[in-house]
mmCIF file of the N, C-alpha and C atoms, coordinates in Angstrom:
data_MODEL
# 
_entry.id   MODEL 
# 
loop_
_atom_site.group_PDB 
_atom_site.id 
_atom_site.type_symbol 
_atom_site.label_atom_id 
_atom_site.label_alt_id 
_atom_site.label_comp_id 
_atom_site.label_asym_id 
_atom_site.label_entity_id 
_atom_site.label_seq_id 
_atom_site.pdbx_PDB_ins_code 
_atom_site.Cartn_x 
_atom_site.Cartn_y 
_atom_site.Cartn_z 
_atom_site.occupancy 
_atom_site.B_iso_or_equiv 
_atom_site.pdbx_formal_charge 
_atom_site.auth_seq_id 
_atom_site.auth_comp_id 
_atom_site.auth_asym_id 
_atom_site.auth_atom_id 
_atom_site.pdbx_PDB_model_num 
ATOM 1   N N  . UNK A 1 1  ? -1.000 -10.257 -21.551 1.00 0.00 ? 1  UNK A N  1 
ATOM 2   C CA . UNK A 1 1  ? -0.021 -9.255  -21.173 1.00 0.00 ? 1  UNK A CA 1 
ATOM 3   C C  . UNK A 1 1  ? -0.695 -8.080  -20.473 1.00 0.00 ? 1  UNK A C  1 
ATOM 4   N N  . UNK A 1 2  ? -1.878 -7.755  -21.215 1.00 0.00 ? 2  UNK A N  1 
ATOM 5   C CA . UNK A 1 2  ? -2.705 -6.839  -20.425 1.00 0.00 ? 2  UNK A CA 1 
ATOM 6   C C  . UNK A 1 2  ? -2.796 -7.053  -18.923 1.00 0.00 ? 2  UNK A C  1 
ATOM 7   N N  . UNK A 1 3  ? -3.026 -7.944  -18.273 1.00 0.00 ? 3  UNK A N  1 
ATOM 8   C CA . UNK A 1 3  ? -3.586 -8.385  -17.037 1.00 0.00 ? 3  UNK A CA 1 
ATOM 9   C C  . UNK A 1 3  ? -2.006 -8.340  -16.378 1.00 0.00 ? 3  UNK A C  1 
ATOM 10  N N  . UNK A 1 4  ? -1.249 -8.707  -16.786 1.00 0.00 ? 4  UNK A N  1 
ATOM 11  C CA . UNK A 1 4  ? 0.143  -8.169  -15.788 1.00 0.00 ? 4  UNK A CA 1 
ATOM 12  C C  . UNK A 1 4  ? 0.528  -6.814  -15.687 1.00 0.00 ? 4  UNK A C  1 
ATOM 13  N N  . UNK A 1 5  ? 0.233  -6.260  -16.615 1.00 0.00 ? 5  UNK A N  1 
ATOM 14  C CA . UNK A 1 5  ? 0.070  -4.196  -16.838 1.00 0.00 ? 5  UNK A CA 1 
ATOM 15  C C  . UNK A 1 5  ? -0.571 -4.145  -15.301 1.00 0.00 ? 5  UNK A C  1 
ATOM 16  N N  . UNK A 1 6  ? -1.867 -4.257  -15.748 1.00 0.00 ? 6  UNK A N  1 
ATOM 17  C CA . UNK A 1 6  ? -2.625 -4.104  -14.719 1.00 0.00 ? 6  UNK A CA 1 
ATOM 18  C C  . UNK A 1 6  ? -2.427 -4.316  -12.984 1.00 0.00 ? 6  UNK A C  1 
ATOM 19  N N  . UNK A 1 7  ? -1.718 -5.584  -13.144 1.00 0.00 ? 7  UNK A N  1 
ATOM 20  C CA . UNK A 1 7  ? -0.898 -6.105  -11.680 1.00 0.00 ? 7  UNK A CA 1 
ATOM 21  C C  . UNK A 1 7  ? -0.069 -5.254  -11.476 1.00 0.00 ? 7  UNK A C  1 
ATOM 22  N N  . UNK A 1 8  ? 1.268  -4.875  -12.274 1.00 0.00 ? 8  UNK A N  1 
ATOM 23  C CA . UNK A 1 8  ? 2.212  -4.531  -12.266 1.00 0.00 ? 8  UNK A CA 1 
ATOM 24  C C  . UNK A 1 8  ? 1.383  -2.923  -11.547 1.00 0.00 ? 8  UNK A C  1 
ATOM 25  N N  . UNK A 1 9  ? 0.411  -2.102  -12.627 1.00 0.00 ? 9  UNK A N  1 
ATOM 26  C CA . UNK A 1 9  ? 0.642  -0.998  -12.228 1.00 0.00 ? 9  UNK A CA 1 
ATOM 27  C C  . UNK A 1 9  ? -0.469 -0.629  -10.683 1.00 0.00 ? 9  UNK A C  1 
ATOM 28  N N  . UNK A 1 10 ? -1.192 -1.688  -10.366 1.00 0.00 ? 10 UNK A N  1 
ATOM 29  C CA . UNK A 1 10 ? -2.244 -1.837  -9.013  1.00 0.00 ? 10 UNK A CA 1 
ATOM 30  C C  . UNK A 1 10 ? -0.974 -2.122  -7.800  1.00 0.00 ? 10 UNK A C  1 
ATOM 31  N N  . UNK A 1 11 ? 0.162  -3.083  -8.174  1.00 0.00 ? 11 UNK A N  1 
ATOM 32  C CA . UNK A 1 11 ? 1.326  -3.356  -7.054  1.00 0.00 ? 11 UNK A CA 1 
ATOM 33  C C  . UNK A 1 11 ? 1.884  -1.553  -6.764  1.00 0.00 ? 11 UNK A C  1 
ATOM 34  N N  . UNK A 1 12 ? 2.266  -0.902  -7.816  1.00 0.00 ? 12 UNK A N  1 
ATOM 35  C CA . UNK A 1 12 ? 2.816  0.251   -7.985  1.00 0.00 ? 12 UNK A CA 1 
ATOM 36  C C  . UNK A 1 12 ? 1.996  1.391   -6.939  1.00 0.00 ? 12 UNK A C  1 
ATOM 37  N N  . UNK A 1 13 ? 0.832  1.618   -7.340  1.00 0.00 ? 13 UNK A N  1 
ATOM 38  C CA . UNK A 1 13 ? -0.310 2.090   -6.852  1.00 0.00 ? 13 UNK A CA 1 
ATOM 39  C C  . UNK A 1 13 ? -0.137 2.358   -5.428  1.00 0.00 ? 13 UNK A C  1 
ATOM 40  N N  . UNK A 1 14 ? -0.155 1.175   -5.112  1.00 0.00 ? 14 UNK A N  1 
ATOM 41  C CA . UNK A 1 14 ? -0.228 0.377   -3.691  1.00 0.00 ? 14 UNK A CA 1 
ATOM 42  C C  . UNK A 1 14 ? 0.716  0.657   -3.021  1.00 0.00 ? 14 UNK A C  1 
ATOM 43  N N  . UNK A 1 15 ? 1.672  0.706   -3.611  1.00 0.00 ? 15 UNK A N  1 
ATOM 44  C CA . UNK A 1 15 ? 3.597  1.061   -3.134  1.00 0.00 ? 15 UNK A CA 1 
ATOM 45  C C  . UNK A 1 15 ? 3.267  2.454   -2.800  1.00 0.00 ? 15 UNK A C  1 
ATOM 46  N N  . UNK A 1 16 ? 2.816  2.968   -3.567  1.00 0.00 ? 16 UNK A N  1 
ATOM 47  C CA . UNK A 1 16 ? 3.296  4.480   -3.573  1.00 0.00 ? 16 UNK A CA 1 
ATOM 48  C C  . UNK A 1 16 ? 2.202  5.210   -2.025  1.00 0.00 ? 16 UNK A C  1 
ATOM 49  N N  . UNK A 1 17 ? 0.802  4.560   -2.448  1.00 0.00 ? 17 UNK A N  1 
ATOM 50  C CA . UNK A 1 17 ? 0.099  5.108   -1.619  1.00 0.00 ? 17 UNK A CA 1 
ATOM 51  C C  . UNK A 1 17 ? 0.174  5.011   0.074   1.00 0.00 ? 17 UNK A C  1 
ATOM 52  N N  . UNK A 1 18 ? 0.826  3.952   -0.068  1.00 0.00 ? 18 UNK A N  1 
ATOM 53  C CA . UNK A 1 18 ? 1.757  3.170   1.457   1.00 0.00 ? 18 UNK A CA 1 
ATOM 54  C C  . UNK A 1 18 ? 2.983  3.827   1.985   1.00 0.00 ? 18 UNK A C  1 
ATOM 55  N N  . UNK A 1 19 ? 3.455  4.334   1.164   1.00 0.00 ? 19 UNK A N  1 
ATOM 56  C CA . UNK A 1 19 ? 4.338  5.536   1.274   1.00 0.00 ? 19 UNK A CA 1 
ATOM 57  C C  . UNK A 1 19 ? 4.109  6.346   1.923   1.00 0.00 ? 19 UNK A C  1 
ATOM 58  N N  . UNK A 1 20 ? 2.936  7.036   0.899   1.00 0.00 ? 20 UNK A N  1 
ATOM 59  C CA . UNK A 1 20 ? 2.852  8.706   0.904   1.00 0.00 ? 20 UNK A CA 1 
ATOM 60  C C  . UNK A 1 20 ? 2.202  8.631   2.595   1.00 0.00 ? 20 UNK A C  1 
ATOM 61  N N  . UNK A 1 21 ? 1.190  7.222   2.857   1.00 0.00 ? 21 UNK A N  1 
ATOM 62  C CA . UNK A 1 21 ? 0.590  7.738   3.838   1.00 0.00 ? 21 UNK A CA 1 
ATOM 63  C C  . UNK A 1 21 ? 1.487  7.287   5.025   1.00 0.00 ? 21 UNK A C  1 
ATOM 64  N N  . UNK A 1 22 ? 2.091  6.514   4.822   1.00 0.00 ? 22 UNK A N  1 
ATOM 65  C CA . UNK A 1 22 ? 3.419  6.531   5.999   1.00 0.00 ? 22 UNK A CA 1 
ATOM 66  C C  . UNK A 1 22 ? 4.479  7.818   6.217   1.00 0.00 ? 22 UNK A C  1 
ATOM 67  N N  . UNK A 1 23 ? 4.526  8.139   5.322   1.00 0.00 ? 23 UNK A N  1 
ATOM 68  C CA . UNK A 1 23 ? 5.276  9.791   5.376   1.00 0.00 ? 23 UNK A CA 1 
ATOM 69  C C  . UNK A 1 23 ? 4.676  10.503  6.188   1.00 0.00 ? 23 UNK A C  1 
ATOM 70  N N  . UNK A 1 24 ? 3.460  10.782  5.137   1.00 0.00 ? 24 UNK A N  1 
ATOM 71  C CA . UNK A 1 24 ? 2.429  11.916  6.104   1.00 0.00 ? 24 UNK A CA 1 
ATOM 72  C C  . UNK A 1 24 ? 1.750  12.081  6.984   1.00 0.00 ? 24 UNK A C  1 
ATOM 73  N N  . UNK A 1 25 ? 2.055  10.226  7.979   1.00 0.00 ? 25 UNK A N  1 
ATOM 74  C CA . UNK A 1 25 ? 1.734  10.539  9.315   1.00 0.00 ? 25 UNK A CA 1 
ATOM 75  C C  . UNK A 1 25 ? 3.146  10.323  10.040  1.00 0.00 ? 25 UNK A C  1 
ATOM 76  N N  . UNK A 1 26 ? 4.373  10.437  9.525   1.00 0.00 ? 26 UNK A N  1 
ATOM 77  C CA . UNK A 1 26 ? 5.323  10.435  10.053  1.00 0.00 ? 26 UNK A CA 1 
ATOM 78  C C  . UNK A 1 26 ? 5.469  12.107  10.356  1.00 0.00 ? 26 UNK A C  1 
ATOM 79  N N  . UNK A 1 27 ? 5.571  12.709  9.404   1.00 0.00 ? 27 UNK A N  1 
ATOM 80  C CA . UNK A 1 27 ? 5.623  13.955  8.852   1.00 0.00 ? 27 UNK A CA 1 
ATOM 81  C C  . UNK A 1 27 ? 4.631  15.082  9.769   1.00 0.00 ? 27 UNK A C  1 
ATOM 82  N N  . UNK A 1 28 ? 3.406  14.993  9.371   1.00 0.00 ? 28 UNK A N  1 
ATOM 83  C CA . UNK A 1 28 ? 2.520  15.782  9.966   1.00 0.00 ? 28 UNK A CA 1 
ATOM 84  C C  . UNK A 1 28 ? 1.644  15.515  11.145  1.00 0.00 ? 28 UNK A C  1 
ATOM 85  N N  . UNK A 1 29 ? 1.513  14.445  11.464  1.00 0.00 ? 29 UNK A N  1 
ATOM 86  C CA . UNK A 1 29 ? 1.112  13.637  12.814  1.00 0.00 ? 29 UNK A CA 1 
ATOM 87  C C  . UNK A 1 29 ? 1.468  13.152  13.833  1.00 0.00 ? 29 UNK A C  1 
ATOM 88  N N  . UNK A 1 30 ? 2.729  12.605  13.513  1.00 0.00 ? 30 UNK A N  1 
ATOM 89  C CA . UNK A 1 30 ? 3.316  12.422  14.608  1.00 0.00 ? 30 UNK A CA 1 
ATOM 90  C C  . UNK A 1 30 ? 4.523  13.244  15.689  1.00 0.00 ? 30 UNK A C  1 
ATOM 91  N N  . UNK A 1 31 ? 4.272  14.906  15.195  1.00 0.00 ? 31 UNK A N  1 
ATOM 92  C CA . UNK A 1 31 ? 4.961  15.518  16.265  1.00 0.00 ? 31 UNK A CA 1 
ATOM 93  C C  . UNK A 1 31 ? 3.510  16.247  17.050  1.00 0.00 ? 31 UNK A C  1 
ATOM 94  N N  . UNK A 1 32 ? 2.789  15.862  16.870  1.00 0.00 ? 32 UNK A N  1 
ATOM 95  C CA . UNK A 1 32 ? 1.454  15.814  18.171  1.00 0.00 ? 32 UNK A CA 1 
ATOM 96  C C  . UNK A 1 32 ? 1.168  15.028  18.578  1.00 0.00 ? 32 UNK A C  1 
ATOM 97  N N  . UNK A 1 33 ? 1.619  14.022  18.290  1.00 0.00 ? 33 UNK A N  1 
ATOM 98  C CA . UNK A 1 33 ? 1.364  13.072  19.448  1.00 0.00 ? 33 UNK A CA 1 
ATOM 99  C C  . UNK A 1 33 ? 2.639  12.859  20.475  1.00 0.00 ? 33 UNK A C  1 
ATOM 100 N N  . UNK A 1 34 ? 2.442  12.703  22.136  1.00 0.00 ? 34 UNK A N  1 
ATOM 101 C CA . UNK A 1 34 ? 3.463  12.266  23.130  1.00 0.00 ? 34 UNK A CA 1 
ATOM 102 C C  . UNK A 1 34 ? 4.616  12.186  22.670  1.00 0.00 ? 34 UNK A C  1 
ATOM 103 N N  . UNK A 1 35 ? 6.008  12.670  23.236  1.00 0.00 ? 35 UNK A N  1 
ATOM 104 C CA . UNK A 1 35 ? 7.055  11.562  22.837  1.00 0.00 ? 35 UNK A CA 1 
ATOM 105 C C  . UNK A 1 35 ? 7.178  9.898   23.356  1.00 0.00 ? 35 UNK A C  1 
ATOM 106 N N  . UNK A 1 36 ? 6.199  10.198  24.361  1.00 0.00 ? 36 UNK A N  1 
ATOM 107 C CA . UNK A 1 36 ? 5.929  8.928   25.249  1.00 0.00 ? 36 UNK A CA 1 
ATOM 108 C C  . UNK A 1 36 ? 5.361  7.870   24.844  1.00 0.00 ? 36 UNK A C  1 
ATOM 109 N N  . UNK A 1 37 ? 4.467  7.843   23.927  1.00 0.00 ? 37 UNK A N  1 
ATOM 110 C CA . UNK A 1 37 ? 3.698  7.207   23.242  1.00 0.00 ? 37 UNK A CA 1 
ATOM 111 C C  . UNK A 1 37 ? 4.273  6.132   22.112  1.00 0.00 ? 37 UNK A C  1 
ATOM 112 N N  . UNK A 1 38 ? 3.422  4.810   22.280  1.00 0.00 ? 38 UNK A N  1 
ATOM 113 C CA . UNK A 1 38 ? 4.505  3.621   21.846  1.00 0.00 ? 38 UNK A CA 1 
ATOM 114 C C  . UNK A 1 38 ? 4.295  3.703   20.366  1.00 0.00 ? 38 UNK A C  1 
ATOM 115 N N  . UNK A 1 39 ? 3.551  4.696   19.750  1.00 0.00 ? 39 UNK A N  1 
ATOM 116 C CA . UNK A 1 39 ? 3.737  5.112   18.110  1.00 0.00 ? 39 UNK A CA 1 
ATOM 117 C C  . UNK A 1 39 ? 4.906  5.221   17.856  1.00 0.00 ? 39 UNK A C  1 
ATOM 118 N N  . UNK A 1 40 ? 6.103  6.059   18.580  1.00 0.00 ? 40 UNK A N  1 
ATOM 119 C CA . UNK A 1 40 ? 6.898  6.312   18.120  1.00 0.00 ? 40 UNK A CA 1 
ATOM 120 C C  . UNK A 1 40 ? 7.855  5.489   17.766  1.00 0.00 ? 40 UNK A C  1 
ATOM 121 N N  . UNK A 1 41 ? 7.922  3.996   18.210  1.00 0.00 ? 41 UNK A N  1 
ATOM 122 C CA . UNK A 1 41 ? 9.019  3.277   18.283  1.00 0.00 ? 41 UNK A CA 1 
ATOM 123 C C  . UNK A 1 41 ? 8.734  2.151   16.973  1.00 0.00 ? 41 UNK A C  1 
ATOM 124 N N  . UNK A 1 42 ? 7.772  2.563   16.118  1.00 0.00 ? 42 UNK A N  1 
ATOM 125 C CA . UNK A 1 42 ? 7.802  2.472   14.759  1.00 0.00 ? 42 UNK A CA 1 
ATOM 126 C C  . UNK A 1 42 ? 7.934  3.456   13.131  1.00 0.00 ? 42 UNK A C  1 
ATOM 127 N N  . UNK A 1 43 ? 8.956  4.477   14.091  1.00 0.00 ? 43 UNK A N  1 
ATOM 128 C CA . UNK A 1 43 ? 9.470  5.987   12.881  1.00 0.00 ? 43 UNK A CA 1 
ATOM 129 C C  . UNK A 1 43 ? 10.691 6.292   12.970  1.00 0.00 ? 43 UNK A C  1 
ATOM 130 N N  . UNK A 1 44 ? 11.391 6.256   12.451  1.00 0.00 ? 44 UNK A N  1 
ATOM 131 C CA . UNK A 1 44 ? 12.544 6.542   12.450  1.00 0.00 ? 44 UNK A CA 1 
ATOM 132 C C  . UNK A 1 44 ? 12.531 8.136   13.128  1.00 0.00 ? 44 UNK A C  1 
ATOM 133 N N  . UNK A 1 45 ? 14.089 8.718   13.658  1.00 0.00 ? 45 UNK A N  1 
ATOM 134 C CA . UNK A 1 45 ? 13.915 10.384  14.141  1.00 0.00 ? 45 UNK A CA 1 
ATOM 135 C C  . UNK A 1 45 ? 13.505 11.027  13.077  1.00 0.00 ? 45 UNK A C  1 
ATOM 136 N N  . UNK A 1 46 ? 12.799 12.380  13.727  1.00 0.00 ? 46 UNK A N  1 
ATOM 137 C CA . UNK A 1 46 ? 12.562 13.300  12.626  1.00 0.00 ? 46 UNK A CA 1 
ATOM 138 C C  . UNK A 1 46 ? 13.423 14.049  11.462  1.00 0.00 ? 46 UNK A C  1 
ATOM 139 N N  . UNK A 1 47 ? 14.752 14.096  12.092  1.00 0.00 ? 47 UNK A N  1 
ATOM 140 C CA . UNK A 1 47 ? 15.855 14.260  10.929  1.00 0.00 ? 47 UNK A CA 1 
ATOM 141 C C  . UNK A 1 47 ? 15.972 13.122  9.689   1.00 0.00 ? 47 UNK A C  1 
ATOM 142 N N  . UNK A 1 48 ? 15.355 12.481  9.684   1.00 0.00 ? 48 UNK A N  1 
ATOM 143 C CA . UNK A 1 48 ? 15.051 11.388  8.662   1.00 0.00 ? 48 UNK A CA 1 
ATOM 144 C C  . UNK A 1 48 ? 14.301 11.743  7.819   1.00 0.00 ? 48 UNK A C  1 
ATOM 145 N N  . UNK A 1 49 ? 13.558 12.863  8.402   1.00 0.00 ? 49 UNK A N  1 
ATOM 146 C CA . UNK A 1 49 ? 11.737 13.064  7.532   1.00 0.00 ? 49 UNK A CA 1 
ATOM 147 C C  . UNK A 1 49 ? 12.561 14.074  6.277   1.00 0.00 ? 49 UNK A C  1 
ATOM 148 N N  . UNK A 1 50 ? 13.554 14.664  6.413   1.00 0.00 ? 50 UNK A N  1 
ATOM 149 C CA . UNK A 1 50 ? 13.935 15.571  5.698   1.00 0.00 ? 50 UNK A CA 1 
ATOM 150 C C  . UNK A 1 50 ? 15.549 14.980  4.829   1.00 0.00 ? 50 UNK A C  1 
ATOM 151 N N  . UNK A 1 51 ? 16.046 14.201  5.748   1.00 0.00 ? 51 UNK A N  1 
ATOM 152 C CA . UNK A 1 51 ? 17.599 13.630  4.951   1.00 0.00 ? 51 UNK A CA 1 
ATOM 153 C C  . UNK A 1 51 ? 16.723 12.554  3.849   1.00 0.00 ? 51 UNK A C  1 
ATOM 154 N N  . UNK A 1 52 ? 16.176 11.734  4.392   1.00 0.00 ? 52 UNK A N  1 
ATOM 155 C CA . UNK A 1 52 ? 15.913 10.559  3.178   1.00 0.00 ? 52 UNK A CA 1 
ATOM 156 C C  . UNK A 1 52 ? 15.113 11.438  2.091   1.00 0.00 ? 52 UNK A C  1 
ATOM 157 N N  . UNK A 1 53 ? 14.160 12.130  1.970   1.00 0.00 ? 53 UNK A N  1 
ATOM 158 C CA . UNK A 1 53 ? 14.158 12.864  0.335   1.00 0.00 ? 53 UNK A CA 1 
ATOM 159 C C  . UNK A 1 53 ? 14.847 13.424  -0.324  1.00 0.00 ? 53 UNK A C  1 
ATOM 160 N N  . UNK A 1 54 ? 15.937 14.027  0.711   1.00 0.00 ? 54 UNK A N  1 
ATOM 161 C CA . UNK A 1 54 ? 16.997 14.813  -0.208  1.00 0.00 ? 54 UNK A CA 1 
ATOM 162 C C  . UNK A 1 54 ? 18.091 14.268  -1.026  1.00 0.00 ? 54 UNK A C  1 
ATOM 163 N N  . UNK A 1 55 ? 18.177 13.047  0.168   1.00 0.00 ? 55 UNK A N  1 
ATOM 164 C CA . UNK A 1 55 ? 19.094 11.732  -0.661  1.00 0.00 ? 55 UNK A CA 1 
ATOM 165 C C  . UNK A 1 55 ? 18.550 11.195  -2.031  1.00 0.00 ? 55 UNK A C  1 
ATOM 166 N N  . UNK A 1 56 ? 17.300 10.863  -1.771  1.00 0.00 ? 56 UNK A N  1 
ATOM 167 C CA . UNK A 1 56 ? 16.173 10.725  -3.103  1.00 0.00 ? 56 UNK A CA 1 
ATOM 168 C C  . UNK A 1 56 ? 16.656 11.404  -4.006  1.00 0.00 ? 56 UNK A C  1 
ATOM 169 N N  . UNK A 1 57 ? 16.297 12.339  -4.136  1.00 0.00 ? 57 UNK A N  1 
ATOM 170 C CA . UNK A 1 57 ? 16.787 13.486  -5.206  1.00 0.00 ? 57 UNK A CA 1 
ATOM 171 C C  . UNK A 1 57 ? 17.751 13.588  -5.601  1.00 0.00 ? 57 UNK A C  1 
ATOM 172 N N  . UNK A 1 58 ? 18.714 13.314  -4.720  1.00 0.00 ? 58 UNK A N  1 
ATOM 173 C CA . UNK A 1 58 ? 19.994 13.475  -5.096  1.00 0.00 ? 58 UNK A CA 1 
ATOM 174 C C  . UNK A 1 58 ? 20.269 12.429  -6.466  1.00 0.00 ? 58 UNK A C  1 
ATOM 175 N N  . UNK A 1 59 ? 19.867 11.009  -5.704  1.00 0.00 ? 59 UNK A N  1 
ATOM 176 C CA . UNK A 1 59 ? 20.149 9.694   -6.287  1.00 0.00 ? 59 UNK A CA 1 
ATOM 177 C C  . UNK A 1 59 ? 20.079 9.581   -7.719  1.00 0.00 ? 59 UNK A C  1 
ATOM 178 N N  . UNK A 1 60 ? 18.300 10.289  -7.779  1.00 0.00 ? 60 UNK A N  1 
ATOM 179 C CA . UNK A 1 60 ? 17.369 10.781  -8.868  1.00 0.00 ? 60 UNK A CA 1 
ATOM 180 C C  . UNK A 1 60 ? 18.006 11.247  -10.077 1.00 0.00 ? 60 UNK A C  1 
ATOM 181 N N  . UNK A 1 61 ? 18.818 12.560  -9.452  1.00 0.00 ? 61 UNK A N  1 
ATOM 182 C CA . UNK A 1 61 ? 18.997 13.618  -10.438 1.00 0.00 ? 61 UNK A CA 1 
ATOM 183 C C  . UNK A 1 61 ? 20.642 12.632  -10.968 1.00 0.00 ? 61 UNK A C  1 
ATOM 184 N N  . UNK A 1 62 ? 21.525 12.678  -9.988  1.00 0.00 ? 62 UNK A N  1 
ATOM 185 C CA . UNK A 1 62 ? 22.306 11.813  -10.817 1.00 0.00 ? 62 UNK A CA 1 
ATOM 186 C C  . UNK A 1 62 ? 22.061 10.452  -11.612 1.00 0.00 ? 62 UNK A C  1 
ATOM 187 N N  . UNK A 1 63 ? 21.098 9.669   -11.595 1.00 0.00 ? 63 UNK A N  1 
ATOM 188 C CA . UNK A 1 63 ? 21.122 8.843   -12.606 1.00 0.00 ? 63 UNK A CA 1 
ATOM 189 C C  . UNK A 1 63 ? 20.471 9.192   -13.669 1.00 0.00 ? 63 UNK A C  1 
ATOM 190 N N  . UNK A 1 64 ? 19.439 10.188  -13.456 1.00 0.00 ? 64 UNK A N  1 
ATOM 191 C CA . UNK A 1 64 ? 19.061 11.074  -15.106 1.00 0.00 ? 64 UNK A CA 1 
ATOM 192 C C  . UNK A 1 64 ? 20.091 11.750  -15.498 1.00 0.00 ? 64 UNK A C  1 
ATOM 193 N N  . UNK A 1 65 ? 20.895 12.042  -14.962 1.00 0.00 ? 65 UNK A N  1 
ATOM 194 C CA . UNK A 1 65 ? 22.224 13.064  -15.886 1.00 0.00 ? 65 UNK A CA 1 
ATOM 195 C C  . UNK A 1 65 ? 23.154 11.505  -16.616 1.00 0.00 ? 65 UNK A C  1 
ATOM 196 N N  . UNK A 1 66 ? 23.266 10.645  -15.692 1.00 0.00 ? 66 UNK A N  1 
ATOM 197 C CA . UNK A 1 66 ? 24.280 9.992   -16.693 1.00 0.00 ? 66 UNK A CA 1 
ATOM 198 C C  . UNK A 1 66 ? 23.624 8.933   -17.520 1.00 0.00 ? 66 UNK A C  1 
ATOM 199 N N  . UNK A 1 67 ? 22.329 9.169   -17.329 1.00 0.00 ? 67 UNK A N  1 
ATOM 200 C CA . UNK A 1 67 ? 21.201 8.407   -18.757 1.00 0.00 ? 67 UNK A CA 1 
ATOM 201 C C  . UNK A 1 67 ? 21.627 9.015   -19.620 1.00 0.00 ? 67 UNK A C  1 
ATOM 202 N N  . UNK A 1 68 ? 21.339 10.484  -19.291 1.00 0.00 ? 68 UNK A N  1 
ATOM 203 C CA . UNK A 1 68 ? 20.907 11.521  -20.829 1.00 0.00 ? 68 UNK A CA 1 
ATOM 204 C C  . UNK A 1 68 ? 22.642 11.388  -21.593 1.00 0.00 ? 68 UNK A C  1 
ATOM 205 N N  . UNK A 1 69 ? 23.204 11.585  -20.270 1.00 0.00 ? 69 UNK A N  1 
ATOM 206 C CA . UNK A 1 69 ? 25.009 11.624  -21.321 1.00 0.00 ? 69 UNK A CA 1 
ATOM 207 C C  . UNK A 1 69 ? 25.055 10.692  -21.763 1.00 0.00 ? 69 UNK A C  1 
ATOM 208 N N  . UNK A 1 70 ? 24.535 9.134   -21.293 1.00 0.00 ? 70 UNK A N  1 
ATOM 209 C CA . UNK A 1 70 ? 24.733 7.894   -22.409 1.00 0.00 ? 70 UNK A CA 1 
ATOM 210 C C  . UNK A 1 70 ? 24.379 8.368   -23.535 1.00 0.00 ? 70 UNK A C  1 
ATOM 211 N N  . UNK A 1 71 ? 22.523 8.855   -23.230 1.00 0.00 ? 71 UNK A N  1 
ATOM 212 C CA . UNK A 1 71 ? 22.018 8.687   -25.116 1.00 0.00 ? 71 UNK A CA 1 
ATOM 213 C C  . UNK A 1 71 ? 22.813 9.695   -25.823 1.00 0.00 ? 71 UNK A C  1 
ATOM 214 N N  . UNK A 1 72 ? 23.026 10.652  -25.160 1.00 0.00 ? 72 UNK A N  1 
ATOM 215 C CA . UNK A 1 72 ? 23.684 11.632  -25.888 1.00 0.00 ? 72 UNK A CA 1 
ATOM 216 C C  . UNK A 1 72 ? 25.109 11.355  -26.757 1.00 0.00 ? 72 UNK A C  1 
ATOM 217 N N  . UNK A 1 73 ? 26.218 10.496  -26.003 1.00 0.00 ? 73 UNK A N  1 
ATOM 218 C CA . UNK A 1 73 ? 26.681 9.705   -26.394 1.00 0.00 ? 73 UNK A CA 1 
ATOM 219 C C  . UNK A 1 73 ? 27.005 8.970   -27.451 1.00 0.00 ? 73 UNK A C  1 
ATOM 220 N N  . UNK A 1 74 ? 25.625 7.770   -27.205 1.00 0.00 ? 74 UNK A N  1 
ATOM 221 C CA . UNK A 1 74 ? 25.598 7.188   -28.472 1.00 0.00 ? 74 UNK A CA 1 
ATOM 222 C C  . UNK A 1 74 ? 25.031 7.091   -29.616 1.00 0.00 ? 74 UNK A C  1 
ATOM 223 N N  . UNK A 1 75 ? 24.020 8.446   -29.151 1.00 0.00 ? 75 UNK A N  1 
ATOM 224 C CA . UNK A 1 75 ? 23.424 8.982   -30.365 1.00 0.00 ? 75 UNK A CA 1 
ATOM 225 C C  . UNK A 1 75 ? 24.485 10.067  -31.397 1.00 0.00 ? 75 UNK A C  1 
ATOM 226 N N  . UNK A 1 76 ? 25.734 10.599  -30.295 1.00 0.00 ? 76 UNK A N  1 
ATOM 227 C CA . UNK A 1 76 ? 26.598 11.120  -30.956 1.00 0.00 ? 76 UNK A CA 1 
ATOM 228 C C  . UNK A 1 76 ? 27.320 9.708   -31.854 1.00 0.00 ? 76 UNK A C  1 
ATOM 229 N N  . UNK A 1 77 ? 27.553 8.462   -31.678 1.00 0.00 ? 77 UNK A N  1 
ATOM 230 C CA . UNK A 1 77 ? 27.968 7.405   -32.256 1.00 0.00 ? 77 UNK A CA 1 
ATOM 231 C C  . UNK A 1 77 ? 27.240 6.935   -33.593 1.00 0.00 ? 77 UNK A C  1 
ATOM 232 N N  . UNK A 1 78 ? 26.062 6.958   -33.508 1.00 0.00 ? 78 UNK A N  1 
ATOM 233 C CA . UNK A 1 78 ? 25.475 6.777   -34.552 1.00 0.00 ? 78 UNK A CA 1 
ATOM 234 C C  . UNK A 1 78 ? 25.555 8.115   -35.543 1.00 0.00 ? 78 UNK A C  1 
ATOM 235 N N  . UNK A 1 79 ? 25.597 9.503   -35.510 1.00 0.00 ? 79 UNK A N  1 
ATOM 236 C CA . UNK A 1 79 ? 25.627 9.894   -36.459 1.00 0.00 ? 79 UNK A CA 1 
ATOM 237 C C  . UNK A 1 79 ? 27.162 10.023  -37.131 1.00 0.00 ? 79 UNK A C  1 
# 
């Protein structure tokens, strides 16, 4: 079981760091380079760099609110 931890959290790792560094040359690199330049026609527009986290968050914060009201819930059930 150990050794799938390990997979599981090296896949994770990997996810995230593929991310961050696709962001942050979406983000901070690529408004110096050309608009001309055939980089660009693998980034979505820059209004993206700022709507898709906020959506994130959004998504985020509402499914922790209606976690916590479950347990809250049915921890109100059990007593």
């Amino acid at each position: 079981m150990e050794l799938a931890d390990r997979a599981v959290g090296l896949l994770l790792t990997l996810t995230s760091l593929s991310i961050f560094t696709y962001y942050t040359f979406w983000v901070i690199i690529l408004p110096l380079v050309d608009s001309d330049h055939f980089v660009h026609k693998y980034f979505l527009p820059q209004e993206y760099a700022i709507l898709i986290p906020v959506y994130a968050a959004v998504a985020l914060i509402c499914f922790l609110s209606v976690f916590i009201g479950y347990v809250m819930l049915k921890s109100k059930k059990k007593a």
